[in-house]
Structures are given as C-alpha cells and as structure tokens.
C-alpha positions as CSV (number, residue, x, y, z in Angstrom):
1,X,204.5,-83.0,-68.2
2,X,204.5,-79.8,-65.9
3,X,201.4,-78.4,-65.2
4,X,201.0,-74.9,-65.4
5,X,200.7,-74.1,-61.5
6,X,203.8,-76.4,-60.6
7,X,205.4,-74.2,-63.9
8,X,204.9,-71.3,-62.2
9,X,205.7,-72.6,-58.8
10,X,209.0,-75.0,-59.3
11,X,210.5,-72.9,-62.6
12,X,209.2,-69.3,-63.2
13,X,208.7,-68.2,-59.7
14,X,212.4,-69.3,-58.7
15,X,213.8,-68.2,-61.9
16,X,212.1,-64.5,-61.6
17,X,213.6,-64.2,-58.3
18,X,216.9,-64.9,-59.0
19,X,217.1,-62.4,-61.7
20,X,217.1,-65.1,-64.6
21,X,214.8,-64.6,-68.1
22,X,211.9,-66.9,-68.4
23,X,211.4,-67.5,-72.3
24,X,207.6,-69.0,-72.8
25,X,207.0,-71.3,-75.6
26,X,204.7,-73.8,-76.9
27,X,201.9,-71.5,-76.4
28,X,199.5,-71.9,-78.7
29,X,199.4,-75.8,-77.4
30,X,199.9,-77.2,-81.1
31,X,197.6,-75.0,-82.4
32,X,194.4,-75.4,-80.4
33,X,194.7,-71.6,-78.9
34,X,194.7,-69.8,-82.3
35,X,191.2,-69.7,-82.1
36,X,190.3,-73.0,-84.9
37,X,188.3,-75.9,-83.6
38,X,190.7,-77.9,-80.8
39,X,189.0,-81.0,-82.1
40,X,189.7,-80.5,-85.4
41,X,193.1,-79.5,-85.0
42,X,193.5,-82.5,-82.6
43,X,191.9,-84.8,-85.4
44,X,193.9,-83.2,-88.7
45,X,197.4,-83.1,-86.9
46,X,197.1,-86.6,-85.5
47,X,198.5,-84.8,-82.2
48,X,197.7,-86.9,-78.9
49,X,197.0,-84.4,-75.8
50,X,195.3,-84.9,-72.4
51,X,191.5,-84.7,-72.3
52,X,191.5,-82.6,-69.7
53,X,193.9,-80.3,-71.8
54,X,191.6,-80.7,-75.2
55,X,188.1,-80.0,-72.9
56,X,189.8,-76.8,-71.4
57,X,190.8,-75.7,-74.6
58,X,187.1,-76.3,-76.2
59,X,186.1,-74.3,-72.9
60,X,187.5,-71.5,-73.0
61,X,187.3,-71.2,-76.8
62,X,183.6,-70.9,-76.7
63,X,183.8,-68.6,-73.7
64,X,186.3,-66.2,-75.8
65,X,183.8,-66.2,-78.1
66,X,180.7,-65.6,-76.5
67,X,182.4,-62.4,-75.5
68,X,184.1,-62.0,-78.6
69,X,187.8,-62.2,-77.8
70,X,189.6,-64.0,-80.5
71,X,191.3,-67.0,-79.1
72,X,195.1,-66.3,-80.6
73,X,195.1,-62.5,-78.5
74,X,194.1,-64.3,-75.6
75,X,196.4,-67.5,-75.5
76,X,199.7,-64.7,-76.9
77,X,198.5,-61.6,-74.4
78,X,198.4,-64.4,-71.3
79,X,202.4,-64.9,-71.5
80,X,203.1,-61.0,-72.9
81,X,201.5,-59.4,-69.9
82,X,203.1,-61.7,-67.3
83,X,205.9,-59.1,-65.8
84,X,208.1,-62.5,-65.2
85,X,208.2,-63.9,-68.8
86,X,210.8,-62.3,-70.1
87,X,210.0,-63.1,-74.0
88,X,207.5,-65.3,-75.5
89,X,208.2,-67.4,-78.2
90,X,205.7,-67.9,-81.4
91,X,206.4,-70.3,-83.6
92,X,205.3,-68.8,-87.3
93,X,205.3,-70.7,-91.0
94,X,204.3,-67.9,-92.8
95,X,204.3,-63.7,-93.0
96,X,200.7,-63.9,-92.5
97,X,201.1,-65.7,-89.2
98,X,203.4,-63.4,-87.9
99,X,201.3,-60.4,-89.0
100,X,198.1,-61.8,-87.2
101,X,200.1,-62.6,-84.1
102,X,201.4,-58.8,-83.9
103,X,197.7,-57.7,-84.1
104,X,196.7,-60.2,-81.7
105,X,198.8,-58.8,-79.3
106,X,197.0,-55.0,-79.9
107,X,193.8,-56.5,-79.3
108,X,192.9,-54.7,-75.7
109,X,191.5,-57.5,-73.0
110,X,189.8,-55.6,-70.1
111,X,191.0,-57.0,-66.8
112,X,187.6,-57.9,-65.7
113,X,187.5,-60.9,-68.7
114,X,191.1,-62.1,-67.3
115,X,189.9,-62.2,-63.6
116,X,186.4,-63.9,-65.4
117,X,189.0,-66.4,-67.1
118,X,190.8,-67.0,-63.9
119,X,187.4,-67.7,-62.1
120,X,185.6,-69.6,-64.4
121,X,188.8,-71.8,-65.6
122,X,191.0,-71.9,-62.2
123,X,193.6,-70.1,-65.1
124,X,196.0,-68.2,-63.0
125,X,196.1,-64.5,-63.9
126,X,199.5,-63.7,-61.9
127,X,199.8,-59.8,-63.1
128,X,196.4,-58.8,-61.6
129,X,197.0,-60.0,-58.2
C-alpha cells in the first residue's frame, strides 16, 4: 500500500517534474468518501480496509458535515484542484452518478476549510502552499 505522502513524494512529485500526466483513481476509497456512512459501506460491501483508513474517513465525514460540505465535492475537488493531477478518474454505474459527481465538483470549498482539513487531519493540501 502507498500512503498518500510517500504517493506524493516517490510517484506524483517525480512524475510532475518530468513533464509526465498523473491520472488519480480509486478516490472515493470504495465508496466511503461519497459522503454514506464508512461503516456501513465497510459492513454491506464486505470490503477489508485499514482502521486507521476507516477512522479517518468517519473523521472527516462528520467534520464535512458539521460545516456542511458534502463528502463526494470534497473527496472529487481534493484530486481536481491539484495542478499535478493531470485527470482524475471516477468510476460511475449509473447516469445519476455521473450527474452528482459533475455537481460535486461546482460545489465551491473556501480555502480556509481546505487549510482547516489539512490541520485538523495532517491531509496535505499541496495547491495552497
């Protein structure tokens, strides 16, 4: 498994700097960033993931929503506003899901809830710095 600093460190960093596309995918971590229950998404799919992972997802879910940021914007808008992903990739089974994605992307995020993520969570937020 690569962690998301040694990700950014060993694969996108390099790969940015040579000139070469970075596509992101996997996202939405088997569906516990589109904003359901982790838990229960854990529990219906019969998907094993780290605790650690599975916690930080409950985390930050209710802290989206305490400030009313739906989960899906936040998870899609992390890799779309990174300047070295070059596409991100979302998986979809239906119109509807494609259609709820495209808004999720419109929704605005202020920067001051992405540096608030980063703090809180230790999530980098690589285009604000």
């Amino acid at each position: 498994r690569v962690s998301q600093d040694s990700a950014y460190r060993e694969i996108i960093e390099p790969a940015h700097a040579r000139g070469m596309g970075v596509f992101a995918a996997m996202l939405l971590m088997y569906g516990m960033l589109t904003g359901e229950d982790p838990n229960e998404i854990v529990k219906r799919r019969g998907i094993k993931v780290q605790q650690r992972d599975l916690q930080l997802a409950c985390d930050v879910r209710e802290w989206a929503m305490q400030r009313e940021i739906p989960m899906l914007a936040l998870a899609l808008q992390y890799c779309t506003n990174d300047p070295r992903i070059s596409s991100t990739l979302v998986g979809a089974s239906s119109p509807d899901q494609i259609i709820a994605d495209v808004k999720a992307i419109e929704i605005p995020i202020r920067d001051e809830d992405w540096r608030e993520l980063n703090e809180k969570f230790g999530i980098p937020i690589r285009w604000l710095q």
